[in-house]
KEGUVO-485582 format. One record per residue (C-alpha): residue in three letters; x, y, z. Coordinates in steps of 0.1 Angstrom, whole numbers, plus 5000, padded with zeros to 4 digits. Layout:
(atom 'ala'; (X; Y; Z))
...
END
This chain:
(atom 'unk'; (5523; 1746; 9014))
(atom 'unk'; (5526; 1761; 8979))
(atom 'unk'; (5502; 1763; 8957))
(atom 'unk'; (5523; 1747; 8927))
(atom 'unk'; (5541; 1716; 8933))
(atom 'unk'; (5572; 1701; 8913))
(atom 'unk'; (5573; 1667; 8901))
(atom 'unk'; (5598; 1658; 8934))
(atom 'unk'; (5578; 1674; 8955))
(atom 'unk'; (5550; 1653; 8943))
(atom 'unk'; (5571; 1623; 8946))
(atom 'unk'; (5577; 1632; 8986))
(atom 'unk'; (5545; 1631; 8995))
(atom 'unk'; (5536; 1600; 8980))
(atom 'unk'; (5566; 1580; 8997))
(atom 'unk'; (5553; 1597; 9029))
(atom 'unk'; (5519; 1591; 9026))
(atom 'unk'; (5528; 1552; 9016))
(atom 'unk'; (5553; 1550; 9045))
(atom 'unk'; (5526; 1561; 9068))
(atom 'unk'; (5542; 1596; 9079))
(atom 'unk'; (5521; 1623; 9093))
(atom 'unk'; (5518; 1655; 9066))
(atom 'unk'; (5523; 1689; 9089))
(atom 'unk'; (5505; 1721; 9074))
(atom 'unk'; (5526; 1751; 9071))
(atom 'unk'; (5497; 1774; 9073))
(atom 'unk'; (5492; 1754; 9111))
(atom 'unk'; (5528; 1767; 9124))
(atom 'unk'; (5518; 1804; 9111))
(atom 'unk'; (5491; 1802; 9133))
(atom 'unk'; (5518; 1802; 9158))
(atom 'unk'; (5522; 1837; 9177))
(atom 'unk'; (5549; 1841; 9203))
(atom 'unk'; (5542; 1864; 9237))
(atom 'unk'; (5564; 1873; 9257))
(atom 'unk'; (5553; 1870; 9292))
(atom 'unk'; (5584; 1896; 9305))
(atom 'unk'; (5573; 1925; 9288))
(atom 'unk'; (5531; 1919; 9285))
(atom 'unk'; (5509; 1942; 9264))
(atom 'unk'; (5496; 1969; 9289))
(atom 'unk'; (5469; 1984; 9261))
(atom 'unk'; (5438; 1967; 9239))
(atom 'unk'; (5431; 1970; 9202))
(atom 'unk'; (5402; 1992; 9214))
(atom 'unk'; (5433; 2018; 9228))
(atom 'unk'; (5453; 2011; 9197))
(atom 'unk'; (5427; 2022; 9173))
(atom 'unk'; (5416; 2054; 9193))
(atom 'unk'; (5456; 2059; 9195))
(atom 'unk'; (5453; 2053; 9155))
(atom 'unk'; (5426; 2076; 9148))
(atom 'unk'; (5444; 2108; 9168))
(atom 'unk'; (5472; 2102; 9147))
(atom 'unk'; (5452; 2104; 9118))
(atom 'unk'; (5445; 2136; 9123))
(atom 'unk'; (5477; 2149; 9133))
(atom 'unk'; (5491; 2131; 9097))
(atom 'unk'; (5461; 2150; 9078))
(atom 'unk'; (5472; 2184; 9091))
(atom 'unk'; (5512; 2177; 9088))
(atom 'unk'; (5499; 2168; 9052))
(atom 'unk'; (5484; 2204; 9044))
(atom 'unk'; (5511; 2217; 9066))
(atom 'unk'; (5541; 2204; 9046))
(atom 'unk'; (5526; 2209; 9011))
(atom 'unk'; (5522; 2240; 9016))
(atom 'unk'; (5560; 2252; 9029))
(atom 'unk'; (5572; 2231; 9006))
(atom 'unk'; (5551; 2235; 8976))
(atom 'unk'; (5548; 2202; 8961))
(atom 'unk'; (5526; 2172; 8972))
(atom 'unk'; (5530; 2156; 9004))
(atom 'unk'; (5513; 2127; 9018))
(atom 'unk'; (5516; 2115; 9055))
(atom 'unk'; (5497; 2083; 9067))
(atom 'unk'; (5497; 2061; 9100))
(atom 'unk'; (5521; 2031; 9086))
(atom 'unk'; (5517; 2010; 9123))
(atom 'unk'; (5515; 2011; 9160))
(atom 'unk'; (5529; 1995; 9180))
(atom 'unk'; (5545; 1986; 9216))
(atom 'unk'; (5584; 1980; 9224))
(atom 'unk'; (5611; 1985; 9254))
(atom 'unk'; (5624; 2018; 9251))
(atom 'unk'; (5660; 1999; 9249))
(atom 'unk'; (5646; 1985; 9216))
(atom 'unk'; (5632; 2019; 9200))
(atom 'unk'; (5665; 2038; 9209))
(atom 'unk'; (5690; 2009; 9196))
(atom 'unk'; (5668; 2008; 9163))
(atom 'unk'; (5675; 2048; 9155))
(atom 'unk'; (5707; 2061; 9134))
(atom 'unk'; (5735; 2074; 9146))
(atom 'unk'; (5728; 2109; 9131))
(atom 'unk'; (5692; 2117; 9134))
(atom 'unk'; (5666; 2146; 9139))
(atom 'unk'; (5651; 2138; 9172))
(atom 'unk'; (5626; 2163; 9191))
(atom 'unk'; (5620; 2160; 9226))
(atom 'unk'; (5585; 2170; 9236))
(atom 'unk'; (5573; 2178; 9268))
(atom 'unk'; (5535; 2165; 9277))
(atom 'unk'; (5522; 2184; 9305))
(atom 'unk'; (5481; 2180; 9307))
(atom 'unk'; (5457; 2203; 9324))
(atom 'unk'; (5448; 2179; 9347))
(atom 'unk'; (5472; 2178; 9371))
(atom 'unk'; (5464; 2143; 9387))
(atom 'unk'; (5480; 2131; 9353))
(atom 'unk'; (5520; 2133; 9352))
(atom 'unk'; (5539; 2153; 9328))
(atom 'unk'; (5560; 2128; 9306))
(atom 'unk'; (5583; 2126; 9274))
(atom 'unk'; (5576; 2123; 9241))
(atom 'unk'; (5601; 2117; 9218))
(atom 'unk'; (5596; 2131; 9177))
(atom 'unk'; (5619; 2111; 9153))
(atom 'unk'; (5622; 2125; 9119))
(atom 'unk'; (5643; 2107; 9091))
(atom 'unk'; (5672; 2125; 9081))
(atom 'unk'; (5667; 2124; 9042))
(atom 'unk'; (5628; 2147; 9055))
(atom 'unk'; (5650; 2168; 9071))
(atom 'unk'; (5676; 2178; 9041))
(atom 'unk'; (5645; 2178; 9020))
(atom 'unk'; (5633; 2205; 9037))
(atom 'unk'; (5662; 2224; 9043))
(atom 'unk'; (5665; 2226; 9008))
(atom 'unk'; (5632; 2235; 8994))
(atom 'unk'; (5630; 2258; 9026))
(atom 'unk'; (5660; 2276; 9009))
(atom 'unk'; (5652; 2275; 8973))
(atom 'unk'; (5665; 2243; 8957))
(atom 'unk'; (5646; 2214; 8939))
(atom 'unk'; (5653; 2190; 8967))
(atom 'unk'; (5674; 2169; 8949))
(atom 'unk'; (5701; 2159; 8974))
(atom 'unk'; (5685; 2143; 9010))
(atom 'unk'; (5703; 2111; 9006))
(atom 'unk'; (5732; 2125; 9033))
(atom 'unk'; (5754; 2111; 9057))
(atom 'unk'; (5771; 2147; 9071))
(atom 'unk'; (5757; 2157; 9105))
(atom 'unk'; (5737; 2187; 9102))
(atom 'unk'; (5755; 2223; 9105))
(atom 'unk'; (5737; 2252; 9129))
(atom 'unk'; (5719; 2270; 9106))
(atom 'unk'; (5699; 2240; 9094))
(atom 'unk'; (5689; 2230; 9132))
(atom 'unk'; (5676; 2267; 9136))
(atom 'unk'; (5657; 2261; 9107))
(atom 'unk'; (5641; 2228; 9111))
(atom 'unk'; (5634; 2238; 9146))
(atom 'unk'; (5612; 2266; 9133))
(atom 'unk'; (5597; 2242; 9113))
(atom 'unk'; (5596; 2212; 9142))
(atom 'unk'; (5579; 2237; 9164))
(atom 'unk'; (5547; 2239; 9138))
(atom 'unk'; (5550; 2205; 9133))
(atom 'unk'; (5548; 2196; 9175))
(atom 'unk'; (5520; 2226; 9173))
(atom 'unk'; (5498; 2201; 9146))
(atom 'unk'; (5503; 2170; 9172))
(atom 'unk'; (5490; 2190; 9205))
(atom 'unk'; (5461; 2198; 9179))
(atom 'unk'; (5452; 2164; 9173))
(atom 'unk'; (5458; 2155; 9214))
(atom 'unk'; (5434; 2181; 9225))
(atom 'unk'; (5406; 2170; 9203))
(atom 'unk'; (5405; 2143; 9229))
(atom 'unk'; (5426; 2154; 9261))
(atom 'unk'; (5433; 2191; 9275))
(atom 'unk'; (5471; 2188; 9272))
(atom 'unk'; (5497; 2214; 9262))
(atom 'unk'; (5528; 2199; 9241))
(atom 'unk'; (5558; 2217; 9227))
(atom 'unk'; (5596; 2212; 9220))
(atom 'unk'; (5615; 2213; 9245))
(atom 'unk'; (5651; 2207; 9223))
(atom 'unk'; (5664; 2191; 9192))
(atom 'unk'; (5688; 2166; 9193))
(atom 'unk'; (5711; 2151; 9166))
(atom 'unk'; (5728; 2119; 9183))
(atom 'unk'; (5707; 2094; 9191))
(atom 'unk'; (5733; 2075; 9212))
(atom 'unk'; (5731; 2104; 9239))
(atom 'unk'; (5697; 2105; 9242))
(atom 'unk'; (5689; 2096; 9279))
(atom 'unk'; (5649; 2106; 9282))
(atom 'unk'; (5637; 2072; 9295))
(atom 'unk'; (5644; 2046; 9313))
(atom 'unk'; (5661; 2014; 9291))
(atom 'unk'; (5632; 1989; 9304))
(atom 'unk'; (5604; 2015; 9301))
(atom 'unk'; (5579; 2002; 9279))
(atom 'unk'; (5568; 2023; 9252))
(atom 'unk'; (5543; 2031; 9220))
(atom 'unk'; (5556; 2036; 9188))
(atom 'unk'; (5537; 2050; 9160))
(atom 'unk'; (5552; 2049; 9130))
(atom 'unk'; (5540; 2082; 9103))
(atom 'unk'; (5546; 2073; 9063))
(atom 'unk'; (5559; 2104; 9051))
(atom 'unk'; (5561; 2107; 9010))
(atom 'unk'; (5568; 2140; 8993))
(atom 'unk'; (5573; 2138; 8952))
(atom 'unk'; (5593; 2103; 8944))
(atom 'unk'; (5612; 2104; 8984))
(atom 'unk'; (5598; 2086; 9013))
(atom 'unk'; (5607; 2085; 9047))
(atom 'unk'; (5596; 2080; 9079))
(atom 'unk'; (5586; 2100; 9115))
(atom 'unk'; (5572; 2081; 9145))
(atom 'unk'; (5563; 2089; 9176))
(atom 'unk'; (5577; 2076; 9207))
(atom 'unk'; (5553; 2077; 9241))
(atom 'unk'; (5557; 2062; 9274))
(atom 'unk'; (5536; 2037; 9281))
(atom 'unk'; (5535; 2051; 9318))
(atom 'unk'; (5517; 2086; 9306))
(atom 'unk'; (5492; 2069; 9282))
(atom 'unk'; (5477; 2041; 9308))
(atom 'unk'; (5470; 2076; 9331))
(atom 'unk'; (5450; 2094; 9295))
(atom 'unk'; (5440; 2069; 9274))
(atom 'unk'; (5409; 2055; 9291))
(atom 'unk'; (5401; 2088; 9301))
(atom 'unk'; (5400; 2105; 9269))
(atom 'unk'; (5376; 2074; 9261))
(atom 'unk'; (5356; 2082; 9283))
(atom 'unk'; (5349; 2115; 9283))
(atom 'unk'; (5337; 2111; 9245))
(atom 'unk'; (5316; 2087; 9255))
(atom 'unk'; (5298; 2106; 9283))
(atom 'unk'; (5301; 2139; 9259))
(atom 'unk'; (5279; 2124; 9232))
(atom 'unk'; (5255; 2109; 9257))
(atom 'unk'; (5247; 2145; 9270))
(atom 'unk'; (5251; 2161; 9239))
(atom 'unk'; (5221; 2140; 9228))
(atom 'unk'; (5200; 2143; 9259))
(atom 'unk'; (5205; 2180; 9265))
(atom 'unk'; (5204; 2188; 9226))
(atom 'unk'; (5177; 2166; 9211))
(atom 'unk'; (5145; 2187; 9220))
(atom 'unk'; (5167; 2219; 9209))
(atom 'unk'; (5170; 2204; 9176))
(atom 'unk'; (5138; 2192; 9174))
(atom 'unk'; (5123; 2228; 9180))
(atom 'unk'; (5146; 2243; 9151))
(atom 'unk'; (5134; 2218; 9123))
(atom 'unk'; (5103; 2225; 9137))
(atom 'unk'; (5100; 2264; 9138))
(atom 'unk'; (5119; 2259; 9101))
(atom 'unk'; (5093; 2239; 9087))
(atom 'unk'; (5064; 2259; 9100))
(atom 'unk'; (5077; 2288; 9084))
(atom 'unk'; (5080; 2276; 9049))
(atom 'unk'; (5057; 2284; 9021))
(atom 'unk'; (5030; 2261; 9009))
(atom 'unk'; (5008; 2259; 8979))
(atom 'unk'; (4975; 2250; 8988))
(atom 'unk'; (4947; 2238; 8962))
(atom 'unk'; (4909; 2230; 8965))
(atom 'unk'; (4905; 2211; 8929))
(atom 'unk'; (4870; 2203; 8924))
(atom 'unk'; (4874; 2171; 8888))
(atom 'unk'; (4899; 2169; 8863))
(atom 'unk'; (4894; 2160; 8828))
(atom 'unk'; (4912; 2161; 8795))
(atom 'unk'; (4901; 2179; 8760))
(atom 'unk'; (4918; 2181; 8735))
(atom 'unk'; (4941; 2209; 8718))
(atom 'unk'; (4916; 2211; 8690))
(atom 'unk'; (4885; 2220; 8716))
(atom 'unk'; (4910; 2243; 8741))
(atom 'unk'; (4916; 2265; 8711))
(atom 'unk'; (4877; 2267; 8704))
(atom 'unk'; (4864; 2278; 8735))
(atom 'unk'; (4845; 2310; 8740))
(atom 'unk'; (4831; 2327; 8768))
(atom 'unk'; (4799; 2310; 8781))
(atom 'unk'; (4802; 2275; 8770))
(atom 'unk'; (4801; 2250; 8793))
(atom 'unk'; (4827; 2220; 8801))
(atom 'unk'; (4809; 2189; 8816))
(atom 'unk'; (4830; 2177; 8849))
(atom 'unk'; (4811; 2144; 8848))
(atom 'unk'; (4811; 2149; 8890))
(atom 'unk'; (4783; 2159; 8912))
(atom 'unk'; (4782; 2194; 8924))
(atom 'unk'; (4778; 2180; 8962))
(atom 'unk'; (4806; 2151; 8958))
(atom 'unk'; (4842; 2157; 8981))
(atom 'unk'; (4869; 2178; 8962))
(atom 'unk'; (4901; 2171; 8968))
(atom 'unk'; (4932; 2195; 8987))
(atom 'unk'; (4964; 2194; 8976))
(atom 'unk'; (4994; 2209; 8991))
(atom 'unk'; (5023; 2212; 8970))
(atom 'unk'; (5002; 2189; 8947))
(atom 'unk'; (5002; 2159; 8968))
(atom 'unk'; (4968; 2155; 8981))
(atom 'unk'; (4962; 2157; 9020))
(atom 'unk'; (4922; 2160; 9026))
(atom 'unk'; (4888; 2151; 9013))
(atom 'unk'; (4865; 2180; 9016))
(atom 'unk'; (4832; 2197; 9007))
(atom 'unk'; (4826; 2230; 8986))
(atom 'unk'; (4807; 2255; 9001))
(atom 'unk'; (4806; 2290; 9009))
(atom 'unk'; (4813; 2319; 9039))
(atom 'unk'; (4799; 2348; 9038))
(atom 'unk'; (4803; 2359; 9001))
(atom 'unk'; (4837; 2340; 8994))
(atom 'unk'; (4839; 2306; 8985))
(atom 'unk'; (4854; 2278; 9012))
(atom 'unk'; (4863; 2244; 9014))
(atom 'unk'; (4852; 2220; 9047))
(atom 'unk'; (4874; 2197; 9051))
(atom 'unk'; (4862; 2162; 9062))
(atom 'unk'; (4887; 2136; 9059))
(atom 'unk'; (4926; 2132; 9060))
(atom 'unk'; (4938; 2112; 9025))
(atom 'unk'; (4960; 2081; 9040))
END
């Protein structure tokens, strides 16, 4: 319902309201989500956000990556994630696009190799291509099909780019990805099945005042097999990290500490005079302490004070005893 009414909206709801007829909420039908029970959701927020943060750290790198080739400022974020019918993500790209099909092979060989498909928006790629070459960048809004020499190009530059994402895979899986080929029709592309069900995630790219998009398509099929895995094993990996580690640690601080310098101080009274006397004192004249010869002195270290303790003397040096621990 809006916040502002007019004055025949108003009018409405009072002929409703005297007619007897029930008032729906708006905000009631939002509430509202449709599921479709033909294609369910194989993977839990949980697997999303883990999936969210590897990406992360891919778009962090690409960042640094593309700023740098291309000398002006580039900023890449995860825009959304999310899960679709491979029919659905193929029939959404453009006719001419820059597509990069990866190959996903992990170490561990009870998980399959799979697919992975790289979509980069066409207006990144002429970008590129013409601050790779010299030019400002002024003209990416292109319809042509790209020629030979750019595709050797960008695949130099696709390659470093796949390089960053196997990066931000093996800080959670032992898995090898690279580019296999690059593709520039999208209606030709036959890597999965048209009722596979994939994950989508969708990369903001914005360099200077152009923005575009990248997302990355992977089967659903190879990501059930890794995903709680890679879970997993930082789980157990910070468990014994801690448990193996702790007493290590401990032991360093500790040997640190016991090797650092310390000021220690046996101070007998204090007392305050004034500037006037300090400048008149000579040799032999005595300063009252107003404090027993046989009364506790106090140890300081670092001038905090630690211990009560008695003045005395060993052999001919002068020595403290001390008797209690200051709380």
């Amino acid at each position: 319902m809006p916040e502002k009414l007019t004055q025949a909206q108003i009018d409405a709801l009072l002929n409703r309201m005297s007619s007897g007829e029930q008032i729906e909420n708006d905000d009631d039908q939002k509430r509202i989500k449709e599921y479709d029970f033909r294609s369910p959701k194989k993977f839990t927020k949980e697997q999303l956000k883990t999936l969210d943060s590897l990406h992360e750290n891919f778009s962090r790198q690409l960042s640094s990556y593309l700023s740098g080739i291309l000398r002006v400022f580039c900023e890449v974020s995860v825009l959304q994630i999310e899960e679709q019918s491979y029919f659905e993500y193929n029939n959404a790209l453009p006719d001419t696009a820059l597509i990069g099909l990866l190959n996903f092979t992990p170490a561990n060989k009870r998980f399959s190799d799979g697919t992975f498909i790289l979509d980069v928006a066409t207006s990144i790629g002429y970008f590129m291509i013409d601050r790779l070459l010299g030019g400002q960048g002024a003209g990416y809004n292109l319809s042509r099909n790209f020629t030979d020499i750019e595709i050797a190009i960008l695949d130099n530059v696709m390659k470093r780019i796949v390089g960053f994402l196997g990066d931000a895979w093996r800080n959670y899986l032992d898995v090898d990805i690279g580019l296999n080929s690059l593709e520039t029709n999208a209606r030709l592309l036959q890597a999965l099945a048209p009722e596979d069900i994939v994950v989508i995630v969708v990369l903001n790219v914005k360099i200077r005042d152009m923005q575009g998009t990248m997302s990355v398509c992977i089967p659903a099929e190879n990501l059930e097999e890794v995903v709680g895995q890679f879970s997993l094993k930082y789980t157990r990996s910070s468990k014994k990290q801690s448990m193996e580690n702790e007493e290590a640690k401990k032991k360093i601080i500790f040997d640190t500490l016991t090797d650092s310098n310390l000021e220690v101080k046996a101070v007998l009274a204090e007392m305050q005079l004034d500037l006037r006397d300090i400048m008149q004192l000579q040799p032999e004249d005595v300063i009252p302490l107003h404090k027993n010869i046989r009364s506790d002195i106090s140890i300081l270290v670092d001038n905090i004070p630690w211990f009560y303790a008695k003045l005395g003397e060993t052999k001919t040096r002068k020595a403290v005893k001390l008797n209690n621990q200051i709380q």
